[in-house]
KOLDO-942131 format. One record per residue: residue in one letter; x, y, z of N, C-alpha, C, CB in turn. Coordinates in steps of 0.02 Angstrom, whole numbers, plus 50000, padded with zeros to 5 digits. Atoms other than C-alpha are relative to their C-alpha. Glycine has a CB too. Example, Ala and Ser with C-alpha at 12.3 -4.5 7.8 and 13.67 -1.06 7.14 Angstrom:
+--------+--------+---------+-------+---------+----------+-------+--------+---------+-------+---------+----------+-------+
! residu ! n.east ! n.north !  n.up ! ca.east ! ca.north ! ca.up ! c.east ! c.north !  c.up ! cb.east ! cb.north ! cb.up !
+--------+--------+---------+-------+---------+----------+-------+--------+---------+-------+---------+----------+-------+
!      A !  50045 !   49941 ! 50000 !   50615 !    49775 ! 50390 !  50045 !   50060 ! 50000 !   49950 !    50001 ! 50062 !
!      S !  49958 !   49941 ! 49997 !   50684 !    49947 ! 50357 !  49961 !   50055 ! 50037 !   50020 !    50023 ! 49929 !
+--------+--------+---------+-------+---------+----------+-------+--------+---------+-------+---------+----------+-------+
***
This chain:
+--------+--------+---------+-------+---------+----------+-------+--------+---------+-------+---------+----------+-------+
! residu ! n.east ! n.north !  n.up ! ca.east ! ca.north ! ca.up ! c.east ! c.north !  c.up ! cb.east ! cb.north ! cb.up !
+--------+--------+---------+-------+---------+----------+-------+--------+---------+-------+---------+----------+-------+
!      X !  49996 !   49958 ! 49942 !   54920 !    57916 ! 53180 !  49934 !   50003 ! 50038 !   50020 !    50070 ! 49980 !
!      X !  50062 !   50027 ! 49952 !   54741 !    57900 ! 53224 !  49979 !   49959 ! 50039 !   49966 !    49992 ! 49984 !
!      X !  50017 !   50060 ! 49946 !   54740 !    57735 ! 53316 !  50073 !   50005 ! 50039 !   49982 !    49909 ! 49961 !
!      X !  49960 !   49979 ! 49923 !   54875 !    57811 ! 53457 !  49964 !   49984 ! 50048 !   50014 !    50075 ! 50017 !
!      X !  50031 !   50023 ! 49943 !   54740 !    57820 ! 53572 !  49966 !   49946 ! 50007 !   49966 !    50036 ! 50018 !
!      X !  50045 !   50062 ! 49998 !   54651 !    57670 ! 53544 !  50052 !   49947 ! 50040 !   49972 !    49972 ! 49914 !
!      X !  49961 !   50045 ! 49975 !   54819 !    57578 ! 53559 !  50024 !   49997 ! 50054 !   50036 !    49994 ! 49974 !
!      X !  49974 !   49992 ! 49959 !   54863 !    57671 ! 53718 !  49943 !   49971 ! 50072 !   50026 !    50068 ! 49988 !
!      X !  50054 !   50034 ! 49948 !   54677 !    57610 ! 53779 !  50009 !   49936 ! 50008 !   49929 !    50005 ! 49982 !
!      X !  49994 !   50063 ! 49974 !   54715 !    57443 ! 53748 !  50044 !   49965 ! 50043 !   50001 !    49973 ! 49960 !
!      X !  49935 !   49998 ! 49938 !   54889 !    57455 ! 53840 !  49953 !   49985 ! 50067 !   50050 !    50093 ! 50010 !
!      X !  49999 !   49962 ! 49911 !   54812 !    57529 ! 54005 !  49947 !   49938 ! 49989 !   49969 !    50110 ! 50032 !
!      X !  50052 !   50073 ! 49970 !   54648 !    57367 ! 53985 !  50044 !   49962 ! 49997 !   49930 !    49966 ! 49959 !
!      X !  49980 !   50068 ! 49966 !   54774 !    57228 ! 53977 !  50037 !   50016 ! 50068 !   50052 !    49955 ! 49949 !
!      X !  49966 !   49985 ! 49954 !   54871 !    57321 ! 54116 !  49960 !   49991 ! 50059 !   50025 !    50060 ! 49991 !
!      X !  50053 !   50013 ! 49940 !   54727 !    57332 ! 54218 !  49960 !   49935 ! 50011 !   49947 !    50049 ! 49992 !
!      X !  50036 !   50059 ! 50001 !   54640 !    57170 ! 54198 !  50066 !   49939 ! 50036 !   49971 !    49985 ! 49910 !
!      X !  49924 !   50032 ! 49959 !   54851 !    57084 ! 54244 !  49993 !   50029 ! 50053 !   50082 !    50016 ! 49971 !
!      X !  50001 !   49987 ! 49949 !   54847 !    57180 ! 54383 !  49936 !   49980 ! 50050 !   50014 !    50057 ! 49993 !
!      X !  50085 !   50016 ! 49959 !   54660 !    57128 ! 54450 !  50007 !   49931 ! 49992 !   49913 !    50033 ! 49958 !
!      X !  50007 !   50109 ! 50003 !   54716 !    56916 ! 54403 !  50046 !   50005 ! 50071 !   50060 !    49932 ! 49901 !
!      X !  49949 !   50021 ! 49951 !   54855 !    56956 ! 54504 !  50008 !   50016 ! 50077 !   50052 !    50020 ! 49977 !
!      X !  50000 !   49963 ! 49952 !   54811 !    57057 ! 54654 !  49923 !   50007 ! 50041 !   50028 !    50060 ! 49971 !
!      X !  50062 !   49973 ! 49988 !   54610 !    57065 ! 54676 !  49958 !   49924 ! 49994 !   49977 !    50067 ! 49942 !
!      X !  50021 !   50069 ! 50007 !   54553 !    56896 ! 54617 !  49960 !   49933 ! 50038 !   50045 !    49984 ! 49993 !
!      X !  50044 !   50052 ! 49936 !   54558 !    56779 ! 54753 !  50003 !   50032 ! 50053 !   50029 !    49923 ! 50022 !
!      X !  50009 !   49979 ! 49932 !   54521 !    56791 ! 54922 !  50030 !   49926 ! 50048 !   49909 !    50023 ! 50012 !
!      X !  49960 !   50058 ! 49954 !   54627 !    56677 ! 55059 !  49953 !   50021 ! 50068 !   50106 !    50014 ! 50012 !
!      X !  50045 !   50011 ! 49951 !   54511 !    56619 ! 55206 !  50032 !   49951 ! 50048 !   49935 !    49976 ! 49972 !
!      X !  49976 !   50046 ! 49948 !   54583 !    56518 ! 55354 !  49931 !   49977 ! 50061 !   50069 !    50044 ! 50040 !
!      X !  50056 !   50046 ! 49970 !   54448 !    56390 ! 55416 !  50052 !   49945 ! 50046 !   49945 !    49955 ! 49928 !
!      X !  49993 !   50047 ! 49953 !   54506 !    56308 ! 55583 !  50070 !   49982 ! 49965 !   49937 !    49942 ! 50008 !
!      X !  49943 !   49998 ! 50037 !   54663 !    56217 ! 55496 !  50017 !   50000 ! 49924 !   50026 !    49959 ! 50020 !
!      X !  49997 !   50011 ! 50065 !   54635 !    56238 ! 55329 !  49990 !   50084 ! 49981 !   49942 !    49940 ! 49971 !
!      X !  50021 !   49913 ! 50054 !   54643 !    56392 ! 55195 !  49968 !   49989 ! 49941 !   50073 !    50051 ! 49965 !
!      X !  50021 !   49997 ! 50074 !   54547 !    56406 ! 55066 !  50015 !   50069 ! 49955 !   49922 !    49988 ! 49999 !
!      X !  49990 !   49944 ! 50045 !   54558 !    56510 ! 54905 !  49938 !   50002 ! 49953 !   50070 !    49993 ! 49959 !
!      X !  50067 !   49996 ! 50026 !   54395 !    56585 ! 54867 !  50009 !   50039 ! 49939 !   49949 !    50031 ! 50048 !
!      X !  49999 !   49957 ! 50063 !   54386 !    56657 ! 54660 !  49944 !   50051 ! 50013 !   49986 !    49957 ! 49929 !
!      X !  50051 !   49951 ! 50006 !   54292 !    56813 ! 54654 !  49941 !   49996 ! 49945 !   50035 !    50058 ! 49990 !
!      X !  50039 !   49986 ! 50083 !   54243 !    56801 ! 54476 !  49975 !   49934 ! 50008 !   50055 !    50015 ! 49914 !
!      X !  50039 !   50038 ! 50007 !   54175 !    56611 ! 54482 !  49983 !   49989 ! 50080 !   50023 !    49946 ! 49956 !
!      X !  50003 !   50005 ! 49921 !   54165 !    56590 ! 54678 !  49995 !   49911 ! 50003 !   49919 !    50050 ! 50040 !
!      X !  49989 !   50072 ! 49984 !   54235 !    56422 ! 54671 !  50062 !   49996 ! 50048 !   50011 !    49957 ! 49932 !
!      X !  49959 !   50010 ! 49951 !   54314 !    56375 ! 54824 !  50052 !   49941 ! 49990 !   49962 !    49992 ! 50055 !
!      X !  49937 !   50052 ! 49999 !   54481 !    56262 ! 54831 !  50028 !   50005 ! 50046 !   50050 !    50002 ! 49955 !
!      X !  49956 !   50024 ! 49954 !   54587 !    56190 ! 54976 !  50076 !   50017 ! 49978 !   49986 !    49924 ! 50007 !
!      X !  49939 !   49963 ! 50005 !   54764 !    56285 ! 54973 !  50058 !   49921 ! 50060 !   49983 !    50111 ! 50047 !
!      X !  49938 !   50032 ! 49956 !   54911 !    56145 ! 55026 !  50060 !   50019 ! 49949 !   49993 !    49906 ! 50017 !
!      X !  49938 !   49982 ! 50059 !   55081 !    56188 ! 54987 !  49998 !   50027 ! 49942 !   50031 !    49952 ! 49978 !
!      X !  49988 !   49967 ! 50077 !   55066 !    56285 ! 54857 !  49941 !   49986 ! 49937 !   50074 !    49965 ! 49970 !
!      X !  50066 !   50018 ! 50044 !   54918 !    56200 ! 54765 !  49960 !   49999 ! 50022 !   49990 !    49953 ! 49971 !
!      X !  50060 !   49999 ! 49983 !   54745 !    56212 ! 54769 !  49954 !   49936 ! 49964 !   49978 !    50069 ! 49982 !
!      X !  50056 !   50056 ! 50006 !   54631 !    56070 ! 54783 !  49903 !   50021 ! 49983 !   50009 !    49960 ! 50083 !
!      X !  50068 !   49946 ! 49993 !   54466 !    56150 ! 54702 !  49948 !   49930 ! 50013 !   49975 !    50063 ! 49908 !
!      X !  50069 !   50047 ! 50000 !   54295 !    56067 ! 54709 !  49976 !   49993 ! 49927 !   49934 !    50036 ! 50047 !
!      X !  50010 !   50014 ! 50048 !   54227 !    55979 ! 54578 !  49921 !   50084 ! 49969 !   49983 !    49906 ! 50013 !
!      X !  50037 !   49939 ! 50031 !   54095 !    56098 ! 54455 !  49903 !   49984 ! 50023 !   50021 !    49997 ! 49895 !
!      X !  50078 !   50001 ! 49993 !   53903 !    56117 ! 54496 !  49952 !   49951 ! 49947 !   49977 !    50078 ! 49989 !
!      X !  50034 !   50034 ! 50064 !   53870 !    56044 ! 54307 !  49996 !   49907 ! 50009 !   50055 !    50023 ! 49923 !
!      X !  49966 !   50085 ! 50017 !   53920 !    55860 ! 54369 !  49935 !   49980 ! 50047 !   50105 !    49969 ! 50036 !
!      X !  50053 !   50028 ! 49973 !   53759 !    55831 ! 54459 !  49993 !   50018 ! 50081 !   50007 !    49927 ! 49986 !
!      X !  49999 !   49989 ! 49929 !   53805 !    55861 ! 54629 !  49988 !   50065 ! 50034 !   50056 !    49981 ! 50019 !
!      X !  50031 !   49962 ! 49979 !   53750 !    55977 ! 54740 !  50050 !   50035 ! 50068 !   49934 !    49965 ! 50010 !
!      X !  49951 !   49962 ! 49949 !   53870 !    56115 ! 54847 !  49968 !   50044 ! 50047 !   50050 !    50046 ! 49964 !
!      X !  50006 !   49965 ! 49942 !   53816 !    56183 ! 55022 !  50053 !   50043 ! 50035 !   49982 !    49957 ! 50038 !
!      X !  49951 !   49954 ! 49988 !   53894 !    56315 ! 55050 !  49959 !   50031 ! 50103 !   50000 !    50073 ! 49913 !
!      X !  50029 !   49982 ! 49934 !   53895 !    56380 ! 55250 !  50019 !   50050 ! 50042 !   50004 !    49956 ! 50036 !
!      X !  49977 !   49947 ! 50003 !   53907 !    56538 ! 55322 !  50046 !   49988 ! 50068 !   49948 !    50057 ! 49994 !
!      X !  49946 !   49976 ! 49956 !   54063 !    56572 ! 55439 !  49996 !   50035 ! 50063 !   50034 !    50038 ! 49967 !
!      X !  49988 !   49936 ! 49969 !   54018 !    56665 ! 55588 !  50042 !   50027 ! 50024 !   49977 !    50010 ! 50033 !
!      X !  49928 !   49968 ! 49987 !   54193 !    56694 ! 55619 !  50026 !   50044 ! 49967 !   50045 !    49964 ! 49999 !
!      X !  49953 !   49953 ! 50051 !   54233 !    56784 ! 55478 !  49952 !   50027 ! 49958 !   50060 !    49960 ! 49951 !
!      X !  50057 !   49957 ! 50027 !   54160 !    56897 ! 55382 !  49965 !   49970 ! 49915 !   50038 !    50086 ! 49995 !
!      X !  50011 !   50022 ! 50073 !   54154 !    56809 ! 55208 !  49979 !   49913 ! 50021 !   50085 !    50012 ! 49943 !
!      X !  50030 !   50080 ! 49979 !   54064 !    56629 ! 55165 !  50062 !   49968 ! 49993 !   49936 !    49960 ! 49946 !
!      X !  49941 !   50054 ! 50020 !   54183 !    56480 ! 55179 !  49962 !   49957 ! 49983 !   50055 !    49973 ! 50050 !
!      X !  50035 !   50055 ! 49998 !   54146 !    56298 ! 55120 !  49989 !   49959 ! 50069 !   50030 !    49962 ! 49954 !
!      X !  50001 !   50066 ! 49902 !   54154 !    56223 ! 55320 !  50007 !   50056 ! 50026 !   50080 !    49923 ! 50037 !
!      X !  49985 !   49959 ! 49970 !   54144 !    56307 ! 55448 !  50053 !   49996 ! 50054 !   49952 !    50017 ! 50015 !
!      X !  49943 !   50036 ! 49963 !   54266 !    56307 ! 55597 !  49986 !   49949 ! 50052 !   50040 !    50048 ! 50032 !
!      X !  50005 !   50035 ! 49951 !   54277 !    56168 ! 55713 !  50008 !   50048 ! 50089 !   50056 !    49944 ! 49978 !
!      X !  50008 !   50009 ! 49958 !   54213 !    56187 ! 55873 !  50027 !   49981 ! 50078 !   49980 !    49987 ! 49978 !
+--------+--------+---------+-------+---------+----------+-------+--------+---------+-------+---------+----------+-------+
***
């Protein structure tokens, strides 16, 4: 009977942590004709077609990501909009 509340804490953290993958997570950005889907938690950007996301490769592989700020919008994108 003593681990009630413990078990009712761990309820309400997986509840809350499902609800924050599913709802809070990413962020959808529309660059000129493209959307991206920016992650909060790693801030790795990916190209949104149909339904899939085309991410960018990882920082660890040698290469080097310029990221550029948007003045259209209030958040960074990877490109900015065409002109």
């Amino acid at each position: 009977m003593e681990y009630r509340p413990l078990g009712f804490a761990l309820i309400a953290l997986a509840i809350v942590l499902i609800l924050f993958d599913v709802f809070f997570r990413y962020r959808f950005v529309v660059a000129g004709d493209r959307v991206w889907r920016i992650d909060r938690v790693t801030d790795q950007a990916c190209i949104v077609s149909v339904g899939d996301a085309i991410c960018s490769t990882s920082l660890s592989s040698g290469r080097r990501t310029v990221r550029v700020t948007n003045p259209y919008l209030s958040s960074p994108t990877p490109e900015p909009n065409p002109r």
